[in-house]
N, C-alpha and C positions, 0 to 999 in steps of 0.2 A: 195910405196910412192904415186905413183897415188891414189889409192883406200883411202889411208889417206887423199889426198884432194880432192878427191871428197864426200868423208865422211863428213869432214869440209864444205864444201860449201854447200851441201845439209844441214847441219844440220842449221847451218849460216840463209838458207833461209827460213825452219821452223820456226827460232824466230821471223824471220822478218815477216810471214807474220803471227803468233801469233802476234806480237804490234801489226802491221797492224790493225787486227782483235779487239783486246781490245781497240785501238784508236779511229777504229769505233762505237766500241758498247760505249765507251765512251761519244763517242761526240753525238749519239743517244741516249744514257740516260740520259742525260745531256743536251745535246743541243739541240733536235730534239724534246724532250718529252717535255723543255719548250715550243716550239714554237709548238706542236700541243696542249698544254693548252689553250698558249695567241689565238691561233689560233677558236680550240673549244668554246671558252669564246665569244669572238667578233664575231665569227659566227652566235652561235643561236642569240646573240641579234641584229647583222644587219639585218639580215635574218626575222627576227618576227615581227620587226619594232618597237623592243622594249618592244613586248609581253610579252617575254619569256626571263627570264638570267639564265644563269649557274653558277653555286657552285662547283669546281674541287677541293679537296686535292692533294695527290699522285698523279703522274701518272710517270708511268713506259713502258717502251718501247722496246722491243728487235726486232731491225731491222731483223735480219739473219733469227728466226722463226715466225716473224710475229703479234708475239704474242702484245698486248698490256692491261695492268691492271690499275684501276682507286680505288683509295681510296678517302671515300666519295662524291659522286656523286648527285647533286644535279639538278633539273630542276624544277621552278618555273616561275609560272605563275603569271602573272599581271593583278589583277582582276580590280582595279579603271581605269589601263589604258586603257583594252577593255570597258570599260563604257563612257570612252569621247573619245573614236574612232568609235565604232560601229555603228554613223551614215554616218561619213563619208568615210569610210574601208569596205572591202571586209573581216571582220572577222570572221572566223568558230565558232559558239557559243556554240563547245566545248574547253574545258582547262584542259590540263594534270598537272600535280606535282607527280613528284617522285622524291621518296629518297630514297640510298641504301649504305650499307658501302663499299661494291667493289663490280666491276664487269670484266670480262674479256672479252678478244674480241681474237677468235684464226684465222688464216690465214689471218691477213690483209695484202695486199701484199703494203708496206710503196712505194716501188720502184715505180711501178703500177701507183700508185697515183702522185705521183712527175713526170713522165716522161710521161703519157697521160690524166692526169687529169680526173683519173677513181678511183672508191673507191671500193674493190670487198673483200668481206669478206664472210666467210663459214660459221660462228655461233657467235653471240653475247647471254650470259647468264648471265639473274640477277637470284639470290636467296636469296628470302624473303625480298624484296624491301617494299616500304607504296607506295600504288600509290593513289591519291586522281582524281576525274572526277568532273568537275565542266563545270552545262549545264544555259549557260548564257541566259537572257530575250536577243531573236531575235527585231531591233527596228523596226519600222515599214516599210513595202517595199512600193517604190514610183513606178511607170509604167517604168522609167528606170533601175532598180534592177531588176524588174519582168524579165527583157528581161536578165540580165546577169547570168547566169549559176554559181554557187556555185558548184565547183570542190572539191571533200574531198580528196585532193592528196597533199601528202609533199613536198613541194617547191625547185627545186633544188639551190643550192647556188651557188651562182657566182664565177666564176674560175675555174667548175669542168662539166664535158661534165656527167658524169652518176652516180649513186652510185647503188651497189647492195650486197644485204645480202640477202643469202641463207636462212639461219635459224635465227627467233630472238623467245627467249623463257626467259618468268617470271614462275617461280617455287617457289609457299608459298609464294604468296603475302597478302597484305592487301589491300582489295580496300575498298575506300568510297566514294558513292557520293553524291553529294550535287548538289541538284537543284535551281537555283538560275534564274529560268525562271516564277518564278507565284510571287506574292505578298507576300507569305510568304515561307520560306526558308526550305526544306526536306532535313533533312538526313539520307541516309542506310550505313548499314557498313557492310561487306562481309568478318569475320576473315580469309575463306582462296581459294586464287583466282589461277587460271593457265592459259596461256595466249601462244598460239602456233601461229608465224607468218610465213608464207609460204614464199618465194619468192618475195621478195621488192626490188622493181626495179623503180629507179627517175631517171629521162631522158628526153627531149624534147620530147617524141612520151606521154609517159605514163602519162597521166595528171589526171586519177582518175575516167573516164566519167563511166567504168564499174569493175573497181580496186579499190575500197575500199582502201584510204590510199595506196594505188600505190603497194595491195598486190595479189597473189593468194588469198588467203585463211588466216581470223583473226578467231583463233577458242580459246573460253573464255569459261574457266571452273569453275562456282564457286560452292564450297562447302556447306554443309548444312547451313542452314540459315531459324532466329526467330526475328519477329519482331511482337511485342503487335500492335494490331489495334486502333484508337484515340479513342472508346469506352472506352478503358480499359475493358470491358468484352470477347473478343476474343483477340487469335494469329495466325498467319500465321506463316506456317513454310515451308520448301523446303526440298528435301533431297540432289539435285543439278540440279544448270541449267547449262546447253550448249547451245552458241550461235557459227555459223558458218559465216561467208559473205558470202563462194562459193556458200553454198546451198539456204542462206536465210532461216536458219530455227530457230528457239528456242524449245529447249525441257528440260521441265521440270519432274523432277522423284519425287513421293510420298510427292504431294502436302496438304498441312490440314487444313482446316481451322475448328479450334479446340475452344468448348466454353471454359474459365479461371474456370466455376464454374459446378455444378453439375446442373441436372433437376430441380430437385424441388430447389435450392439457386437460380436459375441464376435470375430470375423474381424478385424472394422477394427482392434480390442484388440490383436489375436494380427499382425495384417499380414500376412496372406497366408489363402487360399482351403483350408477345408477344414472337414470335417462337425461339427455341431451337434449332439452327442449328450446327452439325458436319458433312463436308463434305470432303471429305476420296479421292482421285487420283491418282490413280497407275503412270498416267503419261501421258502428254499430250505437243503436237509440235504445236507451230506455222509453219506453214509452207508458201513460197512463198511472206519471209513480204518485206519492203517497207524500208529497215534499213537506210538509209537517212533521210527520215522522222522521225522514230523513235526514231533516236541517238541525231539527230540534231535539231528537231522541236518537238516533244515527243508527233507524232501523229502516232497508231498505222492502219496503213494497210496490211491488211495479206489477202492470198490466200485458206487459208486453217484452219482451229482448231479443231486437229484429239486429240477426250478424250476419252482413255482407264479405262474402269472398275473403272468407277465415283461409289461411294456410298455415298449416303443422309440419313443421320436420320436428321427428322423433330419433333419435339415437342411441345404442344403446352398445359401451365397448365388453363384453364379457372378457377380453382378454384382461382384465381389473377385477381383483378380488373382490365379495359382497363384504359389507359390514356386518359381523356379527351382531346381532341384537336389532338391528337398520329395518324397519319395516315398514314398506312406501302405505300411505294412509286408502284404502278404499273408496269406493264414492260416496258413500254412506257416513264414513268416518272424517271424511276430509270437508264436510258439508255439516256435520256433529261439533265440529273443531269450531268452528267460524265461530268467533268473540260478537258478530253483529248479526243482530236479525235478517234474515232471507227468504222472503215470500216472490217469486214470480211466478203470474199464472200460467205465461208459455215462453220456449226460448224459440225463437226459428232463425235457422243458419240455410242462408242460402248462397249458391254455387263456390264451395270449398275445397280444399286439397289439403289431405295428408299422406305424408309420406313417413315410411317405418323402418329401422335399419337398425342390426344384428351385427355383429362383429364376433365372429373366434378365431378365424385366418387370417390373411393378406385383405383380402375384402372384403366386405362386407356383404350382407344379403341385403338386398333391397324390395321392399312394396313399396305401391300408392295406390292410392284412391281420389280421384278426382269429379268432379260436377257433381260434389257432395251438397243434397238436398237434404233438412233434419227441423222436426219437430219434435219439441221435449212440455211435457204438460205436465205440474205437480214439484216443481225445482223449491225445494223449502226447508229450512230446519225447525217449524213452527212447531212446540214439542204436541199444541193439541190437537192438531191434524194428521201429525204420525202417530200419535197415541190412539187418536179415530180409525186408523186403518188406512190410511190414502196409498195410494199407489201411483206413480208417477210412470211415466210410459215415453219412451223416447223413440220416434217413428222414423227410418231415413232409410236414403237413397245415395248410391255413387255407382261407379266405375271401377272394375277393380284393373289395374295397369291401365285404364281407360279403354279396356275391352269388354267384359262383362256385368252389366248390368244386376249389383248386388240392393236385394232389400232387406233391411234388418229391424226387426223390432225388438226391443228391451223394457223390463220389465223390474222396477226400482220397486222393495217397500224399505223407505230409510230408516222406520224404528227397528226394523229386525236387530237383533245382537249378533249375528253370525254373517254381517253383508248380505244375506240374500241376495241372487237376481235371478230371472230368467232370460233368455232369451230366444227367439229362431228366427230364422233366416233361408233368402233362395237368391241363385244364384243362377244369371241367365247364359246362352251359348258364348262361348271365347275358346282360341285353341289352346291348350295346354302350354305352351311351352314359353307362353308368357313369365309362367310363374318360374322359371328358373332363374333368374337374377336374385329369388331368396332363395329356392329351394339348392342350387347347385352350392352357395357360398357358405348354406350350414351343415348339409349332410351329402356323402357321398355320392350323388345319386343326380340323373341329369335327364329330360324327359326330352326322345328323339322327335316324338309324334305322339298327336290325341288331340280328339275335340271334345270338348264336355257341350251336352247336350242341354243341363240343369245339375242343379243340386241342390238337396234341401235339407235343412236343418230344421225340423219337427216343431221341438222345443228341447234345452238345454238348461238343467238346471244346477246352479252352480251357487256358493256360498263363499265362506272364507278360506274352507278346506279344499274342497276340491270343485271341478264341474263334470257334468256327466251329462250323455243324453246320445243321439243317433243321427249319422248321416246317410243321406241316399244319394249316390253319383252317378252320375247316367252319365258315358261317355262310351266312346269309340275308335277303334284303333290306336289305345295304350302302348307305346314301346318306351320302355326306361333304361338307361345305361348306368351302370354305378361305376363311379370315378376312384382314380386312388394317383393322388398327384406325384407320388414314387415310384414310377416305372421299371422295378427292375424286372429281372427275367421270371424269379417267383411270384411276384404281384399282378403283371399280365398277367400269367397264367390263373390265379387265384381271382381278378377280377372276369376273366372270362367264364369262369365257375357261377360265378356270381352273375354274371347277367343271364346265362343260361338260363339258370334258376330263377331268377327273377320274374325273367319275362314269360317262361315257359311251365315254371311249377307252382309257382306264387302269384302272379298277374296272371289277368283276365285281360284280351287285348279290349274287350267292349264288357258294358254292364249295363243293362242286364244282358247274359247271354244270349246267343242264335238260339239256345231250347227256355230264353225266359227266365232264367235262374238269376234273381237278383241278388244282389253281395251288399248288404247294409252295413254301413262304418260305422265300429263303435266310438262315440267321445267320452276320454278321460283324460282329464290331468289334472293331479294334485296342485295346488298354487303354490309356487313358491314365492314365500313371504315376504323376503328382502326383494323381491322384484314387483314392478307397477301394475297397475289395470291393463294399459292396452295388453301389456306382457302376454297377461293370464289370458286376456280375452282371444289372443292369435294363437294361444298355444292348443287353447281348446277347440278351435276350428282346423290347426294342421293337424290333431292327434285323430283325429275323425280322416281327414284326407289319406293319413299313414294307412289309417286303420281300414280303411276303403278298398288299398291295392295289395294289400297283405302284413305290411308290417307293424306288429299286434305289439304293444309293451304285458308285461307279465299280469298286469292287474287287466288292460283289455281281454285278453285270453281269458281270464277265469271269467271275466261278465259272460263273455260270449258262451262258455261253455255253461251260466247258467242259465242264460237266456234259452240254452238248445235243451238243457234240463226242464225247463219250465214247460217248454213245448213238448216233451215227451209224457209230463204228468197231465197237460190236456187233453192229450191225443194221442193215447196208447197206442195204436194203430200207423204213429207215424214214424216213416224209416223201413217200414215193414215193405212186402211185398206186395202184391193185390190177393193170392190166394194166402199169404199168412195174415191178411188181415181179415179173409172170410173164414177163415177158419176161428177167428178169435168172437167174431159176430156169430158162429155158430155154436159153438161153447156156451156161450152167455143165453144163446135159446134155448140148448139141454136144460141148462141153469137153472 
């Protein structure tokens, strides 16, 4: 009889505290899940100051696991309102918008929160949300602005001592952003984005000063991605970028920038004369950036720009007329241009290939340079670091045809008004006749035999007009053939004139001579204007090579002869004899 009532009362208590139980999950999905709606709702807009309001559907609540689910979730930004606040507010001139059909929230401890005014949750996940970024024109700052500190940290709401989440993560988003800080309005659009947030933590100590949005670590993953450039003859394409905050870094993987048309279309396309560029990049990090700047003022500073296994094909059809008036930018000018700030302290490009090709016949001339090693220090258009005098230095190494071993230093200052550069350069043993695949397909002329020994290039100093300076070429047994693809019976004959001469009254088969007489090449060439950098930069190192083995343009010849005039006014004595020179020392002792 006992064991029957205590049967009964035990079981009695089980239903009691099942209602118990349903009563509460009741009045919490029901009444608690209203009041953290109306609550959510009037939050973000008291809290934003009207920035920001909320779009809540569903929302569902289970106190007992914590759990809590949200159907259609909304967050919208107020773009006219940040535009008649933002001179007199403290607002961040970034602007989220997301949209998602649900999302869930697992361990939120409901209790926690009610009985110490603490918000502590283990994972918030959306999946395949639309998030939009909108980067608003900053207004102008006055000397008391300058002095107040722009904290990128989420604001804690009043009534609540902390809030913290473990894990918050977007999986298969859409992002877009839209820049709404210049004159006229960009947008990119990124079909598939991933979004990892470490440990956020909002509390009175954590205000943002080295916390990014009050996180460890915001780590952004977006998927490949194409966008046409405003030419309409190239695209840019990505294979994917990652951004981090811990590290400060960005790295981007199998970067392209790809021409829309073929070699021979792309010019005729465009109607006028000018390089062919497809440039190829396994992968390269920003590293050590500035992302405050960047995020929020869309000024890039970075510590580092490490590029892996860059490849260049250059091309260039001369058989395409130049544009009048067309005059490709300098480096100086093209880095002057840039609408956004660019500070890097060094770029380094490691084991790369460029290739360079010339066009006025049937084929083209071809170089390359391969197992290109390059350091560049001073990359910036900061106006008070060039106005300081900086000078930027870019130090490298390659292959030329992947035989000789070239080293090049150049020598940037970006405020000069006339392009300034310097440059010199040496160039280690390879046998000559490498270099025929450019030199036969632009000038007449075809090299049988020669080994170059070295060659140096001093220093070369060059500007917007012209560049000039001297080469030294140490080589041996030179024989050059000159071509003439018209074989008739006069032209034989007239080519055989010509190599005579060449090789026998013009060329030096070795330099410096069996008696030591060394033959220094002079470098000239004017720039021509409608043509690019490398242009100018190769034209000045073959006018020095021409100039080496005899063939002088009209302006080299006159340097030369006053180069040999210079040397006569030093050294009266030279050119002379040995007894007309003692006799001129004798003279001078009557004297």
């Amino acid at each position: 009889m006992k064991r029957k009532t205590i049967g009964k009362i035990f079981l009695w208590i089980v239903v009691i505290l099942i209602l118990i139980a349903g009563i509460f999950f009741a009045i919490g999905y029901f009444y608690y899940s209203k009041i953290l709606r109306n609550y959510l709702i009037e939050t973000v807009s008291s809290e934003s100051k009207g920035l920001y309001k909320v779009e809540v559907g569903n929302l569902y609540l289970n106190l007992v696991a914590g759990n809590l689910t949200i159907d259609k979730f909304s967050l919208l930004p107020d773009t006219a309102f940040y535009r008649t606040h933002s001179n007199t507010d403290t607002l961040a001139p970034l602007l989220f918008k997301l949209t998602i059909n649900q999302f869930r929230i697992r361990d939120f401890h409901v209790m926690e929160a009610v009985r110490h005014r603490k918000i502590d949750m283990q994972r918030i996940r959306f999946i395949g949300p639309e998030i939009t970024v909108f980067r608003m024109r900053m207004p102008p700052q006055t000397n008391e602005d300058k002095k107040k500190e722009k904290m990128m940290s989420i604001p804690l709401p009043k009534g609540l001592s902390s809030i913290a989440v473990k894990e918050f993560i977007i999986e298969n988003a859409r992002l877009e952003f839209i820049d709404c800080s210049k004159d006229s309005v960009t947008r990119n659009t990124f079909p598939t984005c991933n979004i990892f947030v470490k440990n956020i933590l909002v509390d009175s100590v954590h205000q943002g000063k080295k916390r990014l949005f009050n996180a460890d670590d915001i780590s952004i993953t977006l998927g490949s991605y194409s966008l046409p450039m405003k030419n309409g003859m190239n695209e840019i394409s990505f294979g994917e970028i990652g951004l981090s905050t811990a590290t400060g870094e960005v790295n981007v993987k199998n970067f392209h920038l790809k021409p829309l048309y073929s070699k021979y279309d792309y010019t005729r396309k465009l109607g006028f004369q000018t390089d062919w560029m497809d440039i190829r990049i396994n992968k390269f990090s920003l590293k050590r950036i500035d992302l405050r700047n960047l995020l929020f003022e869309g000024k890039m500073k970075a510590g580092l720009l490490d590029i892996d296994s860059l490849i260049l094909d250059d091309y260039r059809d001369k058989r395409v007329a130049l544009k009048p008036g067309f005059k490709p930018p300098m480096p100086q000018e093209g880095l002057h241009k840039l609408k956004t700030y660019l500070r890097i302290d060094t770029v380094i490009l490691k084991n790369g290939k460029a290739n360079y090709a010339e066009q006025v016949g049937e084929v083209p001339g071809t170089i390359f340079f391969d197992r290109l090693n390059a350091t560049f220090t001073g990359l910036t258009n900061d106006s008070v670091l060039l106005n300081a005098g900086l000078i930027s230095e870019l130090k490298g190494s390659g292959y030329l045809m992947g035989k000789g071993k070239l080293d090049v230093t150049v020598w940037f200052k970006f405020a000069d008004k006339h392009n300034s550069f310097n440059f010199s350069a040496q160039l280690g043993p390879f046998d000559l006749t490498v270099v025929n695949p450019m030199l036969s397909n632009l000038v007449p002329a075809k090299v049988i035999s020669g080994k170059v020994k070295r060659v140096l290039i001093p220093m070369v100093y060059a500007n917007d007009d012209f560049a000039r300076g001297k080469m030294l070429f140490y080589y041996n047994d030179l024989v050059v053939s000159m071509t003439d693809q018209k074989q008739t019976t006069w032209t034989k004959v007239k080519t055989g004139v010509i190599n005579f001469a060449a090789n026998n009254l013009v060329l030096s088969n070795d330099n410096p001579t069996a008696s030591g007489k060394m033959k220094t090449g002079v470098i000239y060439a004017p720039r021509i204007k409608e043509l690019g950098f490398v242009n100018f930069f190769w034209r000045s190192a073959f006018s020095g090579l021409k100039s080496t083995v005899g063939f002088n343009s009209k302006a080299q010849k006159e340097m030369i002869r006053e180069e040999k005039q210079k040397g006569h006014e030093k050294d009266p004595g030279k050119g002379k004899t040995p007894n007309q020179k003692k006799g001129t020392k004798e003279k001078k002792v009557k004297k």
